[in-house]
C-alpha positions in Angstrom: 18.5 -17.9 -6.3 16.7 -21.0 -5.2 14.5 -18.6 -3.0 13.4 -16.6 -6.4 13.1 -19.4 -8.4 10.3 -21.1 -5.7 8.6 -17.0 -5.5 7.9 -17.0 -9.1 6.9 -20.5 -9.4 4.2 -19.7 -6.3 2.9 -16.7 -8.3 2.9 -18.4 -11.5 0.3 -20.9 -10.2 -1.7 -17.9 -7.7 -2.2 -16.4 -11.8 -4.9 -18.7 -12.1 -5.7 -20.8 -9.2 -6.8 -18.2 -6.1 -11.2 -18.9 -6.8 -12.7 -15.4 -6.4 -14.9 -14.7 -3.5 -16.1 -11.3 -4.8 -16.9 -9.7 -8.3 -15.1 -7.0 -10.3 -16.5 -3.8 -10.5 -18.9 -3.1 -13.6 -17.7 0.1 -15.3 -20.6 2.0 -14.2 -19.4 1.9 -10.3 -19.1 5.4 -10.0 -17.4 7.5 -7.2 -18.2 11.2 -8.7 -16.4 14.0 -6.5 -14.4 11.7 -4.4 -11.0 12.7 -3.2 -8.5 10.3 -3.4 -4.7 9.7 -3.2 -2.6 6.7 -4.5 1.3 6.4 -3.8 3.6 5.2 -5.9 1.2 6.3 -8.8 3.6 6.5 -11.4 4.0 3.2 -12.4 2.6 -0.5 -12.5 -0.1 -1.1 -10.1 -0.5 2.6 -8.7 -0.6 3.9 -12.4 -3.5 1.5 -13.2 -5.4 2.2 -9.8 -5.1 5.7 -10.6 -6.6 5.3 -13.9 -9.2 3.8 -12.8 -10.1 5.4 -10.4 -10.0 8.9 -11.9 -12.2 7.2 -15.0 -14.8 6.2 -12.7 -14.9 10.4 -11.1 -12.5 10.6 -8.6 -10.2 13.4 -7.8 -6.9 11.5 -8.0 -4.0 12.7 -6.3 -0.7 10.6 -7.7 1.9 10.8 -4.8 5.0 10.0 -6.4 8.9 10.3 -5.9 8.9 10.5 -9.9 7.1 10.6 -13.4 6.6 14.6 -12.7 4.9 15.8 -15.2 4.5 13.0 -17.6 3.1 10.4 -15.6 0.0 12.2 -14.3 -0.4 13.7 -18.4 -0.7 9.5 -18.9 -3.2 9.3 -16.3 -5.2 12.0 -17.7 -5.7 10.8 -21.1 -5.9 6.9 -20.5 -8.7 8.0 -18.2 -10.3 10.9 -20.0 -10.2 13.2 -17.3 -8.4 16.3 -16.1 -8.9 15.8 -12.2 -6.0 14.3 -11.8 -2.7 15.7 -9.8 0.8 15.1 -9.0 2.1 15.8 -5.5 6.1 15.0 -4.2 7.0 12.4 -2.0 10.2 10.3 -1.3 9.0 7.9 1.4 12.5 6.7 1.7 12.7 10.2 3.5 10.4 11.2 6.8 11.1 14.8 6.3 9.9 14.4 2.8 6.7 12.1 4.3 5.8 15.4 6.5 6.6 17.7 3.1 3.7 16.0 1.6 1.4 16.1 4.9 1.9 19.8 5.6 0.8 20.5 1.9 -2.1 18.1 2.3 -3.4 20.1 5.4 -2.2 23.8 4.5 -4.6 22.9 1.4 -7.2 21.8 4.3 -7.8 18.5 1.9 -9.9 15.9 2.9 -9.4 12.3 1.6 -12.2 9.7 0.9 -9.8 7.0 -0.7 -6.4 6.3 0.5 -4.1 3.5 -1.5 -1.0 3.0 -0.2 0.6 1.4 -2.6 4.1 2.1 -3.2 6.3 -0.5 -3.1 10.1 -1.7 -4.1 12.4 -5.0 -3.6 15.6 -3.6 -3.7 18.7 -6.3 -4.4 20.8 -5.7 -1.5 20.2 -3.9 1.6 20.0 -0.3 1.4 19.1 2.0 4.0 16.3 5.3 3.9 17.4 8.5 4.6 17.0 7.6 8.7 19.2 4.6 8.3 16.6 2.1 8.2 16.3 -0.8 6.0 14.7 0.1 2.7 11.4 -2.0 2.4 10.9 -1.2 6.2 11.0 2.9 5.6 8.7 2.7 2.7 6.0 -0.4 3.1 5.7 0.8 6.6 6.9 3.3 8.4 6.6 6.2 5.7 2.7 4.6 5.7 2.5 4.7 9.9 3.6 8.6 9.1 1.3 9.2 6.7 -1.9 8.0 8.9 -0.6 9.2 12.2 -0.7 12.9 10.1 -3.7 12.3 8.2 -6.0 11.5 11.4 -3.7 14.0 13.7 -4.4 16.9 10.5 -8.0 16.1 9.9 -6.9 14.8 5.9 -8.9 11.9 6.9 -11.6 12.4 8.9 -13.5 9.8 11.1 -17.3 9.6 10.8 -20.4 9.0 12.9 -23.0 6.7 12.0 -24.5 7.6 9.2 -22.1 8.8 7.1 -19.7 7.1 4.4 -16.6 6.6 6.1 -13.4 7.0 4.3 -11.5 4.2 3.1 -7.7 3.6 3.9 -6.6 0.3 1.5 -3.1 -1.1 1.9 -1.6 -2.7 -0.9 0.1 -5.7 1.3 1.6 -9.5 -0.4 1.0 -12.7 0.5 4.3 -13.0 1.2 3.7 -11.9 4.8 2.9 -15.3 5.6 6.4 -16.6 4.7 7.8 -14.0 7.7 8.9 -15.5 11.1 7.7 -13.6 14.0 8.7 -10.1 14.3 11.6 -9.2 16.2 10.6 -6.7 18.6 13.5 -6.7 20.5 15.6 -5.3 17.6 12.4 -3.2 15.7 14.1 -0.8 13.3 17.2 -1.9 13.7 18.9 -2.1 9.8 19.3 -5.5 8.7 22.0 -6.1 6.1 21.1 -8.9 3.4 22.4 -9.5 -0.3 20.2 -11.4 -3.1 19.4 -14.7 -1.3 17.2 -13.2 1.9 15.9 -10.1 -0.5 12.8 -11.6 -0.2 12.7 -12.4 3.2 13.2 -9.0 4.2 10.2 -8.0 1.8 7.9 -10.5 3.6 9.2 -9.2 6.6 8.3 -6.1 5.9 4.4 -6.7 4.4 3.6 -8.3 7.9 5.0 -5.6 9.4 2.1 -3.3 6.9 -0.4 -5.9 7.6 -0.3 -6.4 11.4 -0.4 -2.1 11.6 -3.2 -2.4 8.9 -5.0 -4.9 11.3 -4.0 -2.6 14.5 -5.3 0.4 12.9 -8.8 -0.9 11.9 -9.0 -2.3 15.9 -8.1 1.2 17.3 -9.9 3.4 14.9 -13.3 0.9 14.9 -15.8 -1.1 16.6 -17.9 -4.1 16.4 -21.3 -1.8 16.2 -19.7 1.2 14.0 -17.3 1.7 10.9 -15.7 4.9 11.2 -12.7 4.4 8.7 -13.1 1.4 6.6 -9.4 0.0 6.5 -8.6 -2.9 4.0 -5.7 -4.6 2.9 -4.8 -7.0 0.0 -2.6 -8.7 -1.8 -3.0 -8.2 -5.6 -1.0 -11.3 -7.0 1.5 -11.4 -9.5 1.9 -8.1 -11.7 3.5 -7.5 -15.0 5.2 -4.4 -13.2 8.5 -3.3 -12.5 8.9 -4.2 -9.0 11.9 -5.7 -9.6 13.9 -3.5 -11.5 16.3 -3.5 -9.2 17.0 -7.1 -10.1 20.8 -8.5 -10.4 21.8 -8.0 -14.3 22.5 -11.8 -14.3 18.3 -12.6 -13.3 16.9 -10.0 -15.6 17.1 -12.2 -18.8 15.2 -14.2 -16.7 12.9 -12.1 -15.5 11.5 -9.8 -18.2 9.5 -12.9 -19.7 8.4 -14.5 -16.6 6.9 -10.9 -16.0 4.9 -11.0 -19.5 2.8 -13.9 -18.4 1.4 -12.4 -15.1 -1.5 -10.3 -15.4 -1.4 -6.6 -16.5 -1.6 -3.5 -13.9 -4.5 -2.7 -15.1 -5.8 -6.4 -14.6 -4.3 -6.7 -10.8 -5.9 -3.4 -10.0 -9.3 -4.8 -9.9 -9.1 -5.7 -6.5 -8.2 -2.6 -5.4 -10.6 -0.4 -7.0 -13.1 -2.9 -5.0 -12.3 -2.3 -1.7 -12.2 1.4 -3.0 -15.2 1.6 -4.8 -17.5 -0.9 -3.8 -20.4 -0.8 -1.3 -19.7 -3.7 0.8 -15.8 -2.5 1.7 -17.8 1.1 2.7 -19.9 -0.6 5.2 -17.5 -2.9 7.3 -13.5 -2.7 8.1 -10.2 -5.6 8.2 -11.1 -7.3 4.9 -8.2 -8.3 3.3 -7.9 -9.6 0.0 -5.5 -12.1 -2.3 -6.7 -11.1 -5.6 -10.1 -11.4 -5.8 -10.9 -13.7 -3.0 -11.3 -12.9 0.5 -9.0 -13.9 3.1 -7.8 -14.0 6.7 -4.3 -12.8 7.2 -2.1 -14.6 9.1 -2.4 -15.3 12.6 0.9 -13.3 13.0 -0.4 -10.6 11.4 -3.9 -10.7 13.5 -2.7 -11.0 16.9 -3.7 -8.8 19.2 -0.9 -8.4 21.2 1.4 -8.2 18.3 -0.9 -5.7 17.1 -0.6 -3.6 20.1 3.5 -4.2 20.4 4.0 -2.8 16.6 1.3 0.4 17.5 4.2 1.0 20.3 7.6 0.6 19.1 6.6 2.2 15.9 4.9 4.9 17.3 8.4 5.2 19.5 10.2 5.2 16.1 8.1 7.8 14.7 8.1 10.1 17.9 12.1 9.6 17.6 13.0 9.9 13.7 9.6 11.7 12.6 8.0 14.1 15.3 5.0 15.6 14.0 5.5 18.9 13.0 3.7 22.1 14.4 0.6 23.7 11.9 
C-alpha cells in the first residue's frame, strides 16, 4: 500500500512540474496517407493517439484484444474519418502476436508509424499464455515479436538516405528508473508477487521496453544515417484505466485520484510528437517524459546491457515464438 500511496503522490506532482522541452503539435501537423498502427487502441492513451492521429490523415490501424467493433466506430467519429481499422491481437499470447504479423504481411502492408502502446498492471502475478509473467509478455516481449516480424516481413521497411524513415515509438514510464538491474541470470523466469511489489514488477518490466528500445535504435542506426527513427516516452499520469485491475478495497481510492490527472487525449500529445513531428523524423533514441526531453537511465542505456537483453530475448523468442514460414 505504502508503495502506491508514494506512485500516485510522484505522479500527482509530474501533472504539473516536468518543464517542457518541446511544443505540442498545432492542429495543422498533417500526416496525409500515412500508415499507422497503435496497440492497445481501444482504450485510454491508445484510443486518444488513435484519434488523433487518424484526424490529422493517417491510416490508423487499432490492434486490440477488444472493443471489436465499437471501439474503432468511436475512433471514426471523434476523428471524422473512415480510415480507420480494427485488427486482433492478444499479446498475452505469441501465437496470437504471429496471427496478427502473418495478416500484416499476407496484406503486404507497410507501416510509417508504429505505437506500441498497450499496457496493463495486473494486481497479482499472472502468467501469459507461455507462462511468463504478465507485464513481461505484453510491455516486452509481445513488442520484441512484433519488430523481429515487422523488419524480418518487410511491414517496416528500413530506408536509405533520403527518404523518411519510419517511426517505431514505445510508450515506456518513468518508472523504469525505480528497477534494480536486470536479472539476466533468471531472464523470463515467472516471478510471483501479490499487491505490495505490483509495481516493482511494472518498472521492471518498462526498463526491460526501454533498454530493447535503446538496443534497437543502436542496431538498426548510425551516427551519420536515420534509417528507422525509434523513440520512446513516458507520457505521465493518465486519467485511464490502467488500473482496473486494482484490489476492490483501493478502488474507492483510486477512481478520484484518476479524475485529477490529465485526460488521454491530453497525455497523447507527446506521442503524436515523436509521430508526427519533423524533428523525431530526422534523428533516433529520443525519449520523452511528457513533453520534455530526457535521457533514460543509465541502466536502460548501457551498452552491454543493451546487447545482453538483444540475446536472451532473442533466445526467448527463438524458443516460445519461432518465426513462422510465409
Amino acid at each position: 500500500m505504502r508503495r502506491i500511496v508514494e506512485s500516485i503522490a510522484k505522479a500527482l506532482r509530474d501533472k504539473g512540474s516536468v518543464e517542457a522541452t518541446v511544443s505540442p503539435l498545432a492542429p495543422d501537423v498533417r500526416i496525409d496517407g500515412k500508415r499507422c498502427l497503435v496497440t492497445g487502441a481501444n482504450t485510454g492513451l491508445g484510443k486518444a493517439v488513435a484519434i488523433d492521429l487518424a484526424r490529422r490523415g493517417g491510416h490508423v490501424l487499432m490492434a486490440c484484444r477488444g472493443g471489436h467493433p465499437h471501439a474503432g466506430e468511436e475512433v471514426r467519429r471523434a476523428s471524422g474519418s473512415d480510415r480507420v481499422e480494427m485488427l486482433r491481437v492478444d499479446l498475452a499470447d505469441l501465437r496470437s502476436v504471429h496471427d496478427l504479423c502473418d495478416t500484416l504481411r499476407n496484406r503486404q502492408v507497410v507501416l510509417d508509424i508504429a505505437v506500441l502502446n498497450a499496457g496493463l498492471m495486473p494486481a497479482r502475478a499472472r502468467r501469459s499464455h507461455e507462462g511468463f509473467e504478465l507485464m513481461f509478455a505484453v510491455h516486452f516481449l509481445a513488442n520484441r515479436v512484433l519488430l523481429d516480424r515487422w523488419l524480418a516481413d518487410g511491414v517496416i521497411r528500413p530506408v536509405t538516405a533520403g527518404d523518411a524513415p519510419p517511426r517505431v515509438v514505445f510508450v515506456a514510464s518513468e518508472a523504469h528508473r525505480s528497477s534494480g538491474p536486470i536479472d539476466f541470470e533468471r531472464f523470463g523466469a515467472f516471478q510471483d508477487y501479490g499487491i505490495r511489489d505490483g509495481l516493482k514488477y511494472y518498472g521492471l518490466s518498462k526498463l526491460h521496453l526501454c533498454t530493447y528500445a535503446t538496443e534497437l535504435s543502436r542496431r538498426l542506426n548510425s551516427d551519420a544515417e536515420t534509417r528507422v527513427a525509434v523513440h520512446a516516452l513516458c507520457p505521465g499520469p493518465v486519467a485511464s484505466d490502467i488500473a482496473r485491475e486494482a484490489p476492490l478495497a483501493l478502488r474507492p481510492l483510486l477512481t478520484p485520484i484518476m479524475r485529477l490527472f490529465p485526460s488521454p487525449a491530453r497525455a497523447a500529445e507527446p506521442v503524436s510528437y515523436l509521430c508526427c513531428a519533423p524533428d523525431p523524423g530526422a534523428r533516433s533514441g529520443m525519449y520523452l517524459h511528457i513533453m520534455r526531453e530526457k535521457r533514460p537511465s543509465d541502466l536502460a542505456t548501457d551498452p552491454a546491457n543493451g546487447a545482453r537483453l538483444w540475446d536472451v530475448s532473442e533466445a526467448l523468442v527463438r524458443r516460445y515464438a519461432p518465426v513462422r514460414p510465409a
